[in-house]
N, C-alpha and C positions, 0 to 999 in steps of 0.2 A: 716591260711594264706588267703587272699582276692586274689581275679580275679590278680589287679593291682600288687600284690606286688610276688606275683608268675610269672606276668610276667617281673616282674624289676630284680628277686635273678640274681646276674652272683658271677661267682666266684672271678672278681673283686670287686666286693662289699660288698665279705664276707660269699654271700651266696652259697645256693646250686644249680643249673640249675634242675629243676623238669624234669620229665621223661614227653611223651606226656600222655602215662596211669597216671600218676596224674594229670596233667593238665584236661587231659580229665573227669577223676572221680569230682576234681574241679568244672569242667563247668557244668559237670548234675547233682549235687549236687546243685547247685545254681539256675539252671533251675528248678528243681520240687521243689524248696523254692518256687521261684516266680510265680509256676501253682499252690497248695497249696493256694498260697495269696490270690487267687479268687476261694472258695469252691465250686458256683454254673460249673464254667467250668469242674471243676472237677466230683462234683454231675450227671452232666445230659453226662460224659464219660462212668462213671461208671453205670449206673441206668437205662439208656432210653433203650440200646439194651436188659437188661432183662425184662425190663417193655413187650418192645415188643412181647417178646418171652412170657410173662406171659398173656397180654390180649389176643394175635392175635392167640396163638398157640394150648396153654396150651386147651382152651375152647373147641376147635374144634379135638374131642376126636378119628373122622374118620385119623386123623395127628398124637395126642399127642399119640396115643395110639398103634401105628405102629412103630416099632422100625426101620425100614428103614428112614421113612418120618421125623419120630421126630430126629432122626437126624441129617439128612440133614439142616431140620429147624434151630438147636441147632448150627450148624457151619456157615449156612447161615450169623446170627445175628450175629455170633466170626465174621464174615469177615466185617462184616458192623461196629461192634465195634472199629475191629484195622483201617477199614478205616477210620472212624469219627474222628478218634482219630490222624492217619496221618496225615489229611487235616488240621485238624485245629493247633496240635499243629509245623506244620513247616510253614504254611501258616499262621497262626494269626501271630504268635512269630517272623516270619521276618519280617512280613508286620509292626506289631509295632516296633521291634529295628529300623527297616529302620528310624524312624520318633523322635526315642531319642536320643541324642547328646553322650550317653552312649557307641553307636554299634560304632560310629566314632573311640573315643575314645580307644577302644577292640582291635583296628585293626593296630591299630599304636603302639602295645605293641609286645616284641621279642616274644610271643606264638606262635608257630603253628596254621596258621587256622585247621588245620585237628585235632585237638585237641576240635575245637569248633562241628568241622561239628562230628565227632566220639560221642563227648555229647551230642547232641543235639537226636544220633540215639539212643543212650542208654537212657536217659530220656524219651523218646519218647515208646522206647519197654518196659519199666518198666512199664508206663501208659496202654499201651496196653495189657498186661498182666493181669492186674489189671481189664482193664474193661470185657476182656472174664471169669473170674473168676464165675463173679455172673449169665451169661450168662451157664454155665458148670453146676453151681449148682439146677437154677434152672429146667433146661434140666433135671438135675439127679434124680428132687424130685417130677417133676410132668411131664414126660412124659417118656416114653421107651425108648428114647434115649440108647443107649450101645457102648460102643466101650471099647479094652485093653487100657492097658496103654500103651503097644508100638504104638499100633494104636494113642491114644492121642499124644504121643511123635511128631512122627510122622505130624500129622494134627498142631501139634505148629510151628514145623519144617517149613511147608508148608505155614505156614500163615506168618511166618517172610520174607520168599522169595517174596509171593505174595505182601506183603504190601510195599515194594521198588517203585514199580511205584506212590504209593499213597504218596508216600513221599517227591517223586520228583515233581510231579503235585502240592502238595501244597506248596513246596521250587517255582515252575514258577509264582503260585500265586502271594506268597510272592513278589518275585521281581516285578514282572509287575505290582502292582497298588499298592494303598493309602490302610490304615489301614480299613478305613470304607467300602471302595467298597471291599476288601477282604474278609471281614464277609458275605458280600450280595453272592456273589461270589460262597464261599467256601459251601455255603448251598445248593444253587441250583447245583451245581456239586456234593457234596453228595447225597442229595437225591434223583436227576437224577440219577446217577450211581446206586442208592441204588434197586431203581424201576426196571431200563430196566438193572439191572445187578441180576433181581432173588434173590437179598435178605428179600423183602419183601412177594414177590408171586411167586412161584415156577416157572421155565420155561415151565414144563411142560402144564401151564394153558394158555402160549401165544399163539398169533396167530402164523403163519408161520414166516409172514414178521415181526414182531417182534423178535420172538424166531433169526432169522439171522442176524438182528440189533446186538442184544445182545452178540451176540458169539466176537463179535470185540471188547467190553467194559472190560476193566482189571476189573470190579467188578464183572462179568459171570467167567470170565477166574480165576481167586482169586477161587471165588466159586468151580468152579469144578476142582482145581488143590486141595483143601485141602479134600471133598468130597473123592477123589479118593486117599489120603492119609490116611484118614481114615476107609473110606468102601472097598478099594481095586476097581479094576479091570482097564481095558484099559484106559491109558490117553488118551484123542483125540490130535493131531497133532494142533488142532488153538488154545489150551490151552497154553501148553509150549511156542509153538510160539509168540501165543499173548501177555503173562509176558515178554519174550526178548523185541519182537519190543517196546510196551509201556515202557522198562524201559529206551531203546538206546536213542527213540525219545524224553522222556520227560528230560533224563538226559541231553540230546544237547542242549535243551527249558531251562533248569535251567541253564546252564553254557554261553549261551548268554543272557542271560534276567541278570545274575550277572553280565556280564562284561560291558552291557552296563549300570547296576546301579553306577558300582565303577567308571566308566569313568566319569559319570556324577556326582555324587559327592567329587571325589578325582581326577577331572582334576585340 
């Protein structure tokens, strides 16, 4: 059954009225067809955060070889994985439907949006999943990295929470600009965050005035909410905190930046 014709079934016309969980399964089914379509977006979800972890990590044996630090490391790159992977695929993916006569289309059919937006989160952690994977293995094969499996559980747990705000910053993306300026965009705000958020180089290594920049950035706060899921001990208070406010504030930024998109093309 297609998008359109599941949203046309009524029981007037013979058919069945789909539940939102099909509809939903539906639209992420259809979504990782169409991220699939383009292998390299795919490739470089999957590959770059292990590469990282493979040249930057692995080599420097005073890290790889400390099973504290290579861990740390090993979750660092998970958090940068599932955020790379947040920004781009709700921020590419709106910013392009915005511009296909297709997303119009979608919205004037009896579905449920909540059925889109539910797929969209599910396609989304399927990808994300997928790219800590190789991130986990290679942690496993070539540095001390350790943690249980409750502990892993646990730290997956933790990174599905944390990656909400990321998700929602690139849904604000999405809405507020063109296809191309998205892509510019969504890179200098990963890699920004990826830097002054200690997924690259430890906090420890920062300055002061750094190190306190940092603590306000959901990819510090990501960091040491899943760290502290997996290694244990005291959450800090700007942690938790900081995941709330970044998700209240950017989920308000996503829900007016939508309603002035729809106003402006379905006035």
């Amino acid at each position: 059954m297609s998008t359109a014709e599941a949203g046309r079934a009524t029981p007037e016309a013979g058919g069945t009225v789909p539940s939102v969980w099909q509809l939903t399964l539906l639209h992420a089914r259809y979504q990782l067809i169409e991220t699939f379509r383009v292998p390299i977006a795919v490739i470089g979800t999957l590959v770059f955060p292990a590469l990282a972890l493979l040249f930057f990590v692995v080599p420097q044996r005073a890290v790889a070889d400390n099973p504290v630090y290579a861990t740390q490391a090993v979750i660092s790159l998970s958090v940068f994985a599932v955020m790379s992977n947040a920004l781009f695929t709700f921020g590419l993916t709106i910013a392009e439907n915005r511009e296909k006569p297709w997303d119009p289309y979608l919205r004037t059919l009896p579905a449920p949006g909540i059925a889109r937006v539910l797929a969209q989160i599910l396609s989304t952690g399927l990808l994300g999943l997928a790219a800590i994977i190789p991130v986990i293995v290679v942690g496993g094969l070539f540095t001390a990295a350790e943690a249980s499996a409750l502990r892993v559980l646990a730290g997956l747990v933790a990174l599905a929470v944390s990656a909400v705000p990321f998700m929602l910053i690139g849904t604000a993306i999405g809405y507020a600009m063109p296809f191309k300026a998205a892509i510019a965009v969504i890179q200098i705000v990963m890699f920004g965050l990826a830097f002054i958020g200690g997924l690259f180089l430890p906090p420890v290594l920062f300055a002061d005035w750094l190190d306190t920049i940092s603590k306000f950035t959901p990819s510090r706060q990501a960091r040491e909410f899943v760290i502290r899921a997996v290694q244990g001990g005291p959450l800090e208070w700007w942690v938790w905190v900081g995941i709330i406010v970044w998700t209240a504030v950017m989920l308000a930024a996503a829900l007016v930046l939508f309603r002035r998109d729809e106003g402006r093309r379905y006035r």
